[in-house]
N, C-alpha and C positions, 0 to 999 in steps of 0.2 A: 504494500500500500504506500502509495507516495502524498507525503506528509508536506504541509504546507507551513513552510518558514513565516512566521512574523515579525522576529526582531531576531539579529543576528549579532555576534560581534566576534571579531579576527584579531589577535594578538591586541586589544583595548588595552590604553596606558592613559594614567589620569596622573598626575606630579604637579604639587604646588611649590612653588620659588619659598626656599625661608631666606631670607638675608641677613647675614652673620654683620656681626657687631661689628668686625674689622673692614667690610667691603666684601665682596665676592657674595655669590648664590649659590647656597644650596637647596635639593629638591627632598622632597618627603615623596616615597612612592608607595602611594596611596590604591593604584590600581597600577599594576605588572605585569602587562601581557596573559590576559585575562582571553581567551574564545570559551563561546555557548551558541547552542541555537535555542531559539524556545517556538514551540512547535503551535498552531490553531488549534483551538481544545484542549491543550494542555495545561495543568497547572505547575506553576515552578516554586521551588519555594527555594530562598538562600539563604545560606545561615554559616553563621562563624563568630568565631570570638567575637567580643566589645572592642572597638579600634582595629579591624582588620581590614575597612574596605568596603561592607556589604553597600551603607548608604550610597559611598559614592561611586559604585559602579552603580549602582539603579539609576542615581540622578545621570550620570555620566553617561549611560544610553539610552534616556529618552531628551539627551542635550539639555537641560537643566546646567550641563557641567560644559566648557568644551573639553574636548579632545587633545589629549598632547600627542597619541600617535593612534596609529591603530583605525580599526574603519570598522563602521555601522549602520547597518541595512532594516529597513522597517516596511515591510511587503513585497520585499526587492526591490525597493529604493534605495539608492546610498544617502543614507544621510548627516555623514562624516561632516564633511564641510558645510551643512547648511546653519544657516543665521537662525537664532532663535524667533525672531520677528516670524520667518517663513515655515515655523513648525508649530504655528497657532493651531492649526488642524488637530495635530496630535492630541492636546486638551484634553479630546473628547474620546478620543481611544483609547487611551494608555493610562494606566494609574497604580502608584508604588504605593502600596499598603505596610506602613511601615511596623517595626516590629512593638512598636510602645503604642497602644491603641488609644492612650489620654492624646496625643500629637497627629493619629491619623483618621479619628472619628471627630465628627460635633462632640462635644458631650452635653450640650445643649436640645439635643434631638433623643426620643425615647427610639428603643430599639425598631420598633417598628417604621420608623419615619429613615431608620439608616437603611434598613434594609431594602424599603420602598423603593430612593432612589436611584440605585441603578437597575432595577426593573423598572422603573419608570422609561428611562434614560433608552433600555433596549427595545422599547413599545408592548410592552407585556400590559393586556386590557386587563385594568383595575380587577375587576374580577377573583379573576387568575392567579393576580400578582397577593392579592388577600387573601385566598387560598392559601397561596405558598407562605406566607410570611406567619398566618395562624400555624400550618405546620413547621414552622422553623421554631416558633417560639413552645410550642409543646414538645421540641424535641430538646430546645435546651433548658426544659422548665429541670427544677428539683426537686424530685419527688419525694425526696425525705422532708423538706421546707414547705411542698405546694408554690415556690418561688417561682416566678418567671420571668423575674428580670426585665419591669417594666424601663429604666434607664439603664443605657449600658454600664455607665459609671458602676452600679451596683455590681453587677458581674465583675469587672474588671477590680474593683477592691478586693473583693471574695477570692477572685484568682490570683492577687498580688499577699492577701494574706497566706493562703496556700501555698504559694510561691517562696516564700519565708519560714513556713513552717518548715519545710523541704528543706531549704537550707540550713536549719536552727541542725535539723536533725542530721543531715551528714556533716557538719562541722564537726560535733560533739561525736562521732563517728571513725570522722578521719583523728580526733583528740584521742579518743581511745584505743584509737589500731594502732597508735605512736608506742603502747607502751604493750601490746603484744610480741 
C-alpha cells in the first residue's frame, strides 16, 4: 500500500548563535540532522528528555523556526525556504499539541467546547460531532468518583497529582535500592 507523505524532513538542523562575552559565536545545536516522515492517518507522537529538542523540531517544521540547514516538504511541497508570511495556509492544517496541556488547551473552555472545535473545524454536523464528544466524555468519566471532568483543568490537576505521586514513590525506591 502506498502511503501518502504529509510532512517530511531530511537531515533538519535548527542552531541558535550564543555570543561569548569575549566576541566570537557560538551555536547550541538544538536540532542535529534530524529525518522523519509522518504518514496521512497517522499518529506521531515525540518524546525525549526535558531540553532535548522535541519543541523545536515541531516549531522548526511547520516554520515557526527557520531552518539553519536541512529541507522540508508538507504535501510534496518544499517548504524549506518559504517566508512565514506565505505559510499562513498552514494555520489551518497543522497543529503541535504540546506536551504541558495548561500551555496547549484554553483552560478557559470546558472539555466539551475543546473537543468541539476541531470537529467543528473538519465539518463534522453538530449532531454527530455531540455524539462523539458524549462518548469521549463517558469514556474518560471515573467510575470510582462518577467524575467526568466537566473543565479540563480538573483532569489535568488529578493527572499532575498522580504524576507526583509516581515520582514520590520511585525516589524513595531508587533511596532504598542504594542500600541493597
Amino acid at each position: 500500500m502506498n502511503k501518502e507523505i504529509l510532512i517530511s524532513a531530511t537531515d533538519l538542523k535548527k542552531y541558535f548563535p550564543v555570543h561569548k562575552f569575549m566576541g566570537g559565536k557560538q551555536y547550541v545545536k538544538a536540532v542535529d540532522g534530524v529525518s522523519l516522515e509522518i504518514n496521512k492517518g497517522e499518529t506521531f507522537g515525540l518524546v525525549g528528555e526535558s531540553g532535548c529538542g522535541k519543541s523545536t523540531l515541531e516549531r522548526t517544521l511547520i516554520r515557526m523556526y527557520d531552518i539553519t540547514d536541512g529541507k522540508v516538504t508538507y504535501k510534496g511541497k518544499d517548504i524549506t525556504n518559504e517566508k512565514a508570511k506565505n505559510l499562513q495556509w498552514m494555520k489551518d492544517e497543522v497543529q503541535i499539541i504540546f506536551q504541558d496541556p495548561y500551555s496547549a488547551l484554553n483552560p478557559f473552555w470546558n472539555v466539551r467546547e475543546i473537543i468541539n472545535e476541531p470537529l467543528k473545524k473538519a465539518g463534522m454536523e453538530e449532531k454527530e460531532a455531540e455524539e462523539r464528544i458524549a462518548a469521549l466524555q463517558t469514556a474518560i468519566a471515573d467510575p470510582e468518583t462518577g467524575r467526568d471532568y466537566e473543565k479540563l483543568s480538573d483532569l489535568c490537576a488529578e493527572l499532575e497529582q498522580e504524576k507526583n505521586r509516581h515520582e514520590e514513590i520511585l525516589a524513595e525506591w531508587m533511596e532504598l535500592s542504594e542500600f541493597l
